[in-house]
KOLLUM-265013 format. One record per residue (C-alpha): x, y negated, z negated; residue number from 1; residue in one letter. Coordinates in steps of 0.1 Angstrom, whole numbers, plus 2048, in hexadecimal, padded with zeros to 3 digits. Layout:
N
+-----+-----+-----+------+------+
!  xx !  yy !  zz ! resi ! resn !
+-----+-----+-----+------+------+
!   X !   Y !   Z !  NUM !    A !
...
+-----+-----+-----+------+------+
// end
This chain:
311
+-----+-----+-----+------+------+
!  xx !  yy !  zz ! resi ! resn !
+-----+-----+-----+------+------+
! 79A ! 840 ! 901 !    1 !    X !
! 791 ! 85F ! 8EF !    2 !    X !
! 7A0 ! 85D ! 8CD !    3 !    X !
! 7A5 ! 876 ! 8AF !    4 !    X !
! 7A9 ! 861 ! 892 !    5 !    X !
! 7BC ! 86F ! 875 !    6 !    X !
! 7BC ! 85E ! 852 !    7 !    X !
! 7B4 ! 85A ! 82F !    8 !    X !
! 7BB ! 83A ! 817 !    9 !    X !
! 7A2 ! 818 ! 81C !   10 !    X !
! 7C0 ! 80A ! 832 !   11 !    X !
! 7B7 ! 81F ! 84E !   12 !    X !
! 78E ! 816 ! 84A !   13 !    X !
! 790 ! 7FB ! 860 !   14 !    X !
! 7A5 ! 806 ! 87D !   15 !    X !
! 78C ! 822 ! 87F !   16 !    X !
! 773 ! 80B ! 87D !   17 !    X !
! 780 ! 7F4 ! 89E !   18 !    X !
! 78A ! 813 ! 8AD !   19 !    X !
! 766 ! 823 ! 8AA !   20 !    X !
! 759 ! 803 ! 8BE !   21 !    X !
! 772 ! 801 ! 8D8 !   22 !    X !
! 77C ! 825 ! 8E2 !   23 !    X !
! 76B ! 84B ! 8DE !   24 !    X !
! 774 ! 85D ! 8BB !   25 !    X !
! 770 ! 87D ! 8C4 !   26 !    X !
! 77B ! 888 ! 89C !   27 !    X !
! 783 ! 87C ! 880 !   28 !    X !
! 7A0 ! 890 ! 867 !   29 !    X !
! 7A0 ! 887 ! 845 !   30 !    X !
! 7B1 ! 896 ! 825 !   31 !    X !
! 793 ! 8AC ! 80F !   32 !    X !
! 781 ! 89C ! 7F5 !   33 !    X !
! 794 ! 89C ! 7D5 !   34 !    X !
! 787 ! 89A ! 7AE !   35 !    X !
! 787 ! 872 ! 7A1 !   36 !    X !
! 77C ! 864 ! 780 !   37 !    X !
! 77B ! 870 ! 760 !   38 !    X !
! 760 ! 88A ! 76A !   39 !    X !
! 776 ! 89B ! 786 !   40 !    X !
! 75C ! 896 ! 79B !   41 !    X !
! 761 ! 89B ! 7C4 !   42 !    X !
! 76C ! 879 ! 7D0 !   43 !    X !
! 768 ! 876 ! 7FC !   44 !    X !
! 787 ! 864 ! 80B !   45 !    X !
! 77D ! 83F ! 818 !   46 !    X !
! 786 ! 847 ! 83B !   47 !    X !
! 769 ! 865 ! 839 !   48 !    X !
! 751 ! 84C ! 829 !   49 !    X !
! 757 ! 835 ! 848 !   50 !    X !
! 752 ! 84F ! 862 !   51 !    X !
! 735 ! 85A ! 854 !   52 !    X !
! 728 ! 83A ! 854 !   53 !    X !
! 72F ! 839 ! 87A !   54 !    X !
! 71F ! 858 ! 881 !   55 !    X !
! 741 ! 869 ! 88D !   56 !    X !
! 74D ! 88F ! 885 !   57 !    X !
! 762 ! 897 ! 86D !   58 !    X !
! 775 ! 8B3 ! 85F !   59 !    X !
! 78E ! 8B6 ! 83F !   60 !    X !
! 7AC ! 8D1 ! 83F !   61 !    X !
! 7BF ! 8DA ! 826 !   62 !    X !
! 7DA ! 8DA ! 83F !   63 !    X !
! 7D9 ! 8C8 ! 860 !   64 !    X !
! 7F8 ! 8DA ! 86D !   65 !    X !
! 7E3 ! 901 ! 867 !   66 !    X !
! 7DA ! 911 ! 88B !   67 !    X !
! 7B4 ! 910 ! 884 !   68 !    X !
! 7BA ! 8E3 ! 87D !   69 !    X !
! 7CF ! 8E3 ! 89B !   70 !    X !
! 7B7 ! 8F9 ! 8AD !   71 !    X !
! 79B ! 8DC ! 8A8 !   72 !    X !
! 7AE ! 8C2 ! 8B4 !   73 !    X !
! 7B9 ! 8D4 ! 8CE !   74 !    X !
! 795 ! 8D7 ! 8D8 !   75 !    X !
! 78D ! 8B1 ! 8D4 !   76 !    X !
! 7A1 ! 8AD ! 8F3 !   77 !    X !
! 7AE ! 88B ! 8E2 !   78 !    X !
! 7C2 ! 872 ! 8FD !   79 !    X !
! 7D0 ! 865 ! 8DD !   80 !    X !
! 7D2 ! 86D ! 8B9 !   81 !    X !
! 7D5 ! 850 ! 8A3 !   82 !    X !
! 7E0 ! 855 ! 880 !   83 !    X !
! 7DF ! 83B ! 861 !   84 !    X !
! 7E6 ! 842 ! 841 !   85 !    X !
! 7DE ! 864 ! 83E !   86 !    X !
! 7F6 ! 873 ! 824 !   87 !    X !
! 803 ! 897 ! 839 !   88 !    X !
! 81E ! 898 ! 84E !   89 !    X !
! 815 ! 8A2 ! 870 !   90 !    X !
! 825 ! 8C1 ! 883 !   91 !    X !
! 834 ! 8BE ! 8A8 !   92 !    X !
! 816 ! 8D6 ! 8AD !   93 !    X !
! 7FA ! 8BA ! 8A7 !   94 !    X !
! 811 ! 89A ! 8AB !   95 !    X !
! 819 ! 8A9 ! 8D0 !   96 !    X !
! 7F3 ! 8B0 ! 8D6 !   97 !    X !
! 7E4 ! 894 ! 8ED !   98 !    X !
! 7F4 ! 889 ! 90F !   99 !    X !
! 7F6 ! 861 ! 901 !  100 !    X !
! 80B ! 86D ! 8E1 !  101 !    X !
! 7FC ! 867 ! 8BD !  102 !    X !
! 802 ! 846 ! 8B0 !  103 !    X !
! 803 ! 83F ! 88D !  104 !    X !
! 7F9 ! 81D ! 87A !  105 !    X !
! 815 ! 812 ! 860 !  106 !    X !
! 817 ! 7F3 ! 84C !  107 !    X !
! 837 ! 7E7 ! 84F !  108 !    X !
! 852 ! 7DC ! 86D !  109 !    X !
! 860 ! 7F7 ! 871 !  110 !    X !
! 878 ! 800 ! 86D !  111 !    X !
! 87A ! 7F4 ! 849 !  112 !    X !
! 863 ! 804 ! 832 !  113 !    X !
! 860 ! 82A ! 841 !  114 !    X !
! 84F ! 83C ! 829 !  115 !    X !
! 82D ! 843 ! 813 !  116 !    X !
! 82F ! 81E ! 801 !  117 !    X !
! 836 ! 801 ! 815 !  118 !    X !
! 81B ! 7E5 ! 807 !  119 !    X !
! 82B ! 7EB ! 7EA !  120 !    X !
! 850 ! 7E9 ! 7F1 !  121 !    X !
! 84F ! 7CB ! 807 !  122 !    X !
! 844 ! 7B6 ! 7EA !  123 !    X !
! 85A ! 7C5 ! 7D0 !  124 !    X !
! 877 ! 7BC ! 7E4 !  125 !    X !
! 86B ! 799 ! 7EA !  126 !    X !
! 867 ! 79B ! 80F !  127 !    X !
! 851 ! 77B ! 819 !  128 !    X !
! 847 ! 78C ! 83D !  129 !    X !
! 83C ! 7AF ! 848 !  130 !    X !
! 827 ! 7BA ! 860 !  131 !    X !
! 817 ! 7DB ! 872 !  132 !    X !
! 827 ! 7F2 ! 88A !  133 !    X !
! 819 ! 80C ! 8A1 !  134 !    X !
! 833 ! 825 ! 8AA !  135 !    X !
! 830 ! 84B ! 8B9 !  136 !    X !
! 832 ! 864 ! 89E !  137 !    X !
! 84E ! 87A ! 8A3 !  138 !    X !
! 85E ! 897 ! 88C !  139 !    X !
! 870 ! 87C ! 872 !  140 !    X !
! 85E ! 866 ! 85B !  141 !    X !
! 851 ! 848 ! 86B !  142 !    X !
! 870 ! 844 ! 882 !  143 !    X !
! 85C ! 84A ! 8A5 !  144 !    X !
! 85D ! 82D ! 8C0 !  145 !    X !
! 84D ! 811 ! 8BC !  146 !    X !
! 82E ! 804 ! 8CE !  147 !    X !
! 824 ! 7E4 ! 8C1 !  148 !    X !
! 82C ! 7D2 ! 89F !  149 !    X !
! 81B ! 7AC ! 895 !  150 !    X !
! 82A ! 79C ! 876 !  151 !    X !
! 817 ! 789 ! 85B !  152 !    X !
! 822 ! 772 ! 83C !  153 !    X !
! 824 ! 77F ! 818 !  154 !    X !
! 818 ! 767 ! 7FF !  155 !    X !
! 82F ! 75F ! 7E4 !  156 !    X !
! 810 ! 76D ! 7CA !  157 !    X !
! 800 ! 787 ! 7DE !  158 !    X !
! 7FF ! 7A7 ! 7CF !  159 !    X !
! 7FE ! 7C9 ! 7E1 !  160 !    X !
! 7DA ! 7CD ! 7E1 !  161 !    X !
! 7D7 ! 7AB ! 7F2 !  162 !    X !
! 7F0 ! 7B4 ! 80D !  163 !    X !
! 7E0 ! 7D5 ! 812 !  164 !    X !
! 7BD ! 7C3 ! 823 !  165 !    X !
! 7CF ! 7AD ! 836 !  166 !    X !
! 7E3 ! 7C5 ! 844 !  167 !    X !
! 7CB ! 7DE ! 84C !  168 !    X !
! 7B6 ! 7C3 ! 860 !  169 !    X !
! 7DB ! 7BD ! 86F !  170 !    X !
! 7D8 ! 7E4 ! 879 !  171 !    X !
! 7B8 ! 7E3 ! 889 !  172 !    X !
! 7C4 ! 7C7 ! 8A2 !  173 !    X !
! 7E4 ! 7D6 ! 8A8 !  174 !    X !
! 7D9 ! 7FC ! 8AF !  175 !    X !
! 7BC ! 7ED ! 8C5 !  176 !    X !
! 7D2 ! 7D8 ! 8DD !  177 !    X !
! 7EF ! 7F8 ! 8DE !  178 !    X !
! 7D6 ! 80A ! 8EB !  179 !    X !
! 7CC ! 7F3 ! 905 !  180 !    X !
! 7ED ! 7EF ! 90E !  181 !    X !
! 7F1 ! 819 ! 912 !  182 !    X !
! 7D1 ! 818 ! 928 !  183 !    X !
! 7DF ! 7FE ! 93E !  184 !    X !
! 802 ! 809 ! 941 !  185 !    X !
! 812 ! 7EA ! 930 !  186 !    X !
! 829 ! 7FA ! 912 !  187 !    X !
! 847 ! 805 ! 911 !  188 !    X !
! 84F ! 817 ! 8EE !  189 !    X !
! 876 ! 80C ! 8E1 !  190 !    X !
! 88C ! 822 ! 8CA !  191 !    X !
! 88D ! 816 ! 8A5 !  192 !    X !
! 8B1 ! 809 ! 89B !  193 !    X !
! 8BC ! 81F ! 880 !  194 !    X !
! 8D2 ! 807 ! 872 !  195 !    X !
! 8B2 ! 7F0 ! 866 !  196 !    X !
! 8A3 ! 80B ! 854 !  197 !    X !
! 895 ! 80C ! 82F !  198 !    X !
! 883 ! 827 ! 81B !  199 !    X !
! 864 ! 81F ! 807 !  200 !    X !
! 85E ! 83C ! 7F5 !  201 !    X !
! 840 ! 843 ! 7E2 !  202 !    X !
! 838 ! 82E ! 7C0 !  203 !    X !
! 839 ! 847 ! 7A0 !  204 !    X !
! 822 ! 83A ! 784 !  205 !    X !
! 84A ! 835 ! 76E !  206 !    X !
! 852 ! 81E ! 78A !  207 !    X !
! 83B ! 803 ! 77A !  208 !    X !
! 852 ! 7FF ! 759 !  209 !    X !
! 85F ! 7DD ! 752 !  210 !    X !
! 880 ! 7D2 ! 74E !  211 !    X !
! 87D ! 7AD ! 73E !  212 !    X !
! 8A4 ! 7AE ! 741 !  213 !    X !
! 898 ! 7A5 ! 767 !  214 !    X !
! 89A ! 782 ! 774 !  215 !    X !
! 874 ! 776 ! 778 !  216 !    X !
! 871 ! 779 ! 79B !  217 !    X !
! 878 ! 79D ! 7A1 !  218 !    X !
! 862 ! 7A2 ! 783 !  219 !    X !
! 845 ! 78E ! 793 !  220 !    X !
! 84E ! 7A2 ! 7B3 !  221 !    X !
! 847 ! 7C2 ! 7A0 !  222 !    X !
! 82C ! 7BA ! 790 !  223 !    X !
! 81D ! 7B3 ! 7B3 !  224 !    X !
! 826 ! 7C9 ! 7C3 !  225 !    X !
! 81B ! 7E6 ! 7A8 !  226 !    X !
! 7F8 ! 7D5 ! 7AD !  227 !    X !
! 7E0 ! 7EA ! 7AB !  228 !    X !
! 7F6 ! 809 ! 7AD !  229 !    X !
! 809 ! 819 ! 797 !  230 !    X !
! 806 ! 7F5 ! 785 !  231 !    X !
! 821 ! 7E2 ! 772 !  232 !    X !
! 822 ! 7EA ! 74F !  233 !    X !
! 834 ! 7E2 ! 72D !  234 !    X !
! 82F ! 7EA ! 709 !  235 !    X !
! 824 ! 7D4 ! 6EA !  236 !    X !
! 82C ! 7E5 ! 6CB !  237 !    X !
! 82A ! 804 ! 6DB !  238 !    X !
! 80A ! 803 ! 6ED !  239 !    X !
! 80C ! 800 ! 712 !  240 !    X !
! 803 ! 7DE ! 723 !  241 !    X !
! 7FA ! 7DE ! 74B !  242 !    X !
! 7FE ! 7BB ! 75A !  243 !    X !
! 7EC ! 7B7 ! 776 !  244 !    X !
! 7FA ! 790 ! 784 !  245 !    X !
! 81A ! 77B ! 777 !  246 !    X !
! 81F ! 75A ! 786 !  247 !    X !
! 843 ! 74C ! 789 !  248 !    X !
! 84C ! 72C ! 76F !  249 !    X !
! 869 ! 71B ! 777 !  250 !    X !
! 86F ! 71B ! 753 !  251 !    X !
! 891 ! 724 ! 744 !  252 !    X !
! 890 ! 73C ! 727 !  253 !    X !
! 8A4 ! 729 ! 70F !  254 !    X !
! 89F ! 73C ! 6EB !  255 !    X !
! 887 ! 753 ! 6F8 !  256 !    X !
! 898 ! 776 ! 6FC !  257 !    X !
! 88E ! 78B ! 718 !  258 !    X !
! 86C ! 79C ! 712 !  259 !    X !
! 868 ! 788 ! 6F6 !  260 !    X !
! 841 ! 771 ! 6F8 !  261 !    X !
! 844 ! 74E ! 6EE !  262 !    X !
! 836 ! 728 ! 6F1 !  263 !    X !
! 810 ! 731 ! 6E7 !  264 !    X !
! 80A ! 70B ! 6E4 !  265 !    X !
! 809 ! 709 ! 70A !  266 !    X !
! 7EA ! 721 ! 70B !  267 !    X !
! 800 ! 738 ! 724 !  268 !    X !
! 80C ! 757 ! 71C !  269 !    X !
! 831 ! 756 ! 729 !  270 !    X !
! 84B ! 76E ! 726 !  271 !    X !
! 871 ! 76F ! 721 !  272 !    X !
! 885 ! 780 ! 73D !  273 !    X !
! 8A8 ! 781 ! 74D !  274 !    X !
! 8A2 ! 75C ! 755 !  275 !    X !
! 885 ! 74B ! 754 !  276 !    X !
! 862 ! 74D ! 741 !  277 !    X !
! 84B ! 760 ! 757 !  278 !    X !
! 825 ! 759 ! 751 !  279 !    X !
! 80C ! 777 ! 753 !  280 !    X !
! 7ED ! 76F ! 75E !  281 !    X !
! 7DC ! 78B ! 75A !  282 !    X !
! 7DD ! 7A8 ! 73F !  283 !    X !
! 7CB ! 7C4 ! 737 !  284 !    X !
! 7D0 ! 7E0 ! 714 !  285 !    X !
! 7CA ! 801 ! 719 !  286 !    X !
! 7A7 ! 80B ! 718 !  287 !    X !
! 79A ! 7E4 ! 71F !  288 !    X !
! 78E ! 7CB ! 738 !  289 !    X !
! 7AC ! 7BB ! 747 !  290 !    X !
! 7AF ! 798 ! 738 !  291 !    X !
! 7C0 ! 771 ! 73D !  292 !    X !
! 7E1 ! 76D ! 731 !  293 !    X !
! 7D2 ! 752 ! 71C !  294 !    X !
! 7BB ! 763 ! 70B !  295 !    X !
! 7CE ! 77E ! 706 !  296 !    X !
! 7E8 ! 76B ! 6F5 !  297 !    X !
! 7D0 ! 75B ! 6DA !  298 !    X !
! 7CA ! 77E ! 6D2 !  299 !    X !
! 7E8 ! 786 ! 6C6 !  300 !    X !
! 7F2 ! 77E ! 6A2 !  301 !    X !
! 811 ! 773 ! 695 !  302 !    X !
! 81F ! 76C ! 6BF !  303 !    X !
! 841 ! 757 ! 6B2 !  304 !    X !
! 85B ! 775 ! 6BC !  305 !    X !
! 83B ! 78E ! 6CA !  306 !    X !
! 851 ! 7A3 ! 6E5 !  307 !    X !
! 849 ! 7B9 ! 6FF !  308 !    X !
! 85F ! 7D9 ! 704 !  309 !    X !
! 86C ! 7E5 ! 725 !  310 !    X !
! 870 ! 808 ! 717 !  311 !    X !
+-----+-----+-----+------+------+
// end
């Protein structure tokens, strides 16, 4: 099929990538290259790095939804516009463009998670499945029909950024076979069932403030799903403290008051919360390498009644 591909983040690198083999990209949209780094220097979007590596056309608006953007994919005479993770909303004007519909890639099963952060939210709720769903864009936000969806496990450790390859992989398969089944006939998109919907809204960088008041679990959740973005985060004596991976205990808190470190004779750094000790395994100060709990633990002086503040 001929295909205008639209996206932006690393999730959508390797759906173009299968796409590029299988089927004609006749254009690639992508958002313009913004400043990164300290320096502010002009950083290229992954999915432009990846079509230029495959030799394909590409072309940056400001906004897709302008006359002169819809003009040039007007005149790409796509059969399909496939969209993942692109970060505009898209018009009736260019969502209504090809004959086949334009298809967007979103990781979740729909329709829970509609919206700009879904990774993130399935773990922070503690889902243990989710999945990919292709679905025809229409004027709402991700509540088009759906096309195909596969499911996968969650690990009960696996952080966001862990989920986020797997499931673009996932994404690849699942946008290659919908598309052979639109070429062949055999699809049949069905309404989404209002009634099963959830938001996941976009993560603030607030949003990764803990509350050690929590039981362990729904901390561990956040602090997974925060990872790598906005990141969970605490204070110690005022400075802030990113942790980067917890692992659950089993351990009653006993004495220990929520927030509150304790038992430094184990060689683990664990910490008080609405229930049980939660370990973190990995730490980092601001301004420093991330480190082991451990070690970051036998830096501390004076640990018996050291406590973390949730505010």
């Amino acid at each position: 099929m001929r295909i205008v591909f639209i996206g932006t983040a690393p999730f959508a690198c390797s759906s173009l990538n299968e796409l590029a083999e299988a089927h004609k990209v006749a254009l690639v949209v992508t958002q313009p290259d913004r400043p990164a780094g300290r320096k502010h220097r002009l950083k290229p979007p992954a999915v432009k790095v990846a079509a230029k590596k495959l030799g394909l056309r590409v072309i940056q608006p400001v906004q897709i939804n302008s006359d002169h953007s819809v003009g040039t994919l007007r005149a790409a005479e796509p059969e399909v516009i496939v969209v993942a993770a692109y970060g505009q909303l898209l018009r009736r004007v260019v969502f209504s463009l090809p004959a086949q519909g334009t298809i967007n890639i979103h990781a979740s099963l729909l329709p829970r998670y509609r919206g700009a952060a879904p990774i993130p939210w399935a773990i922070i709720r503690g889902d243990d499945r989710t999945g990919i769903t292709t679905f025809l864009i229409d004027a709402g936000m991700d509540t088009g029909k759906i096309l195909l969806s596969e499911s996968l496990s969650i690990d009960s450790d696996e952080t966001a950024n862990d989920l986020h390859d797997r499931l673009a992989v996932l994404g690849s398969r699942v946008i290659l076979r919908t598309l052979s089944k639109i070429e062949s006939g055999d699809i049949n998109p069905i309404p989404q069932q209002e009634k099963n919907a959830s938001l996941a809204p976009k993560l603030l960088r607030e949003d990764g403030l803990l509350d050690w008041e929590r039981d362990a679990r729904e901390l561990h959740n956040k602090v997974r799903g925060m990872n790598p973005w906005p990141g969970a985060f605490t204070y110690l004596k005022g400075e802030k403290i990113k942790l980067h991976r917890t692992l659950l205990t089993g351990i009653k808190c006993g004495e220990v008051v929520p927030g509150e470190i304790a038992l430094r004779e184990t060689g683990r750094l664990l910490v008080g919360t609405g229930d049980e000790l939660l370990q973190v395994m990995e730490i980092q100060r601001k301004g420093r390498p991330r480190t082991h709990g451990g070690d970051f633990l036998n830096g501390l002086q004076n640990v018996q009644g050291v406590q973390l503040i949730c505010g």
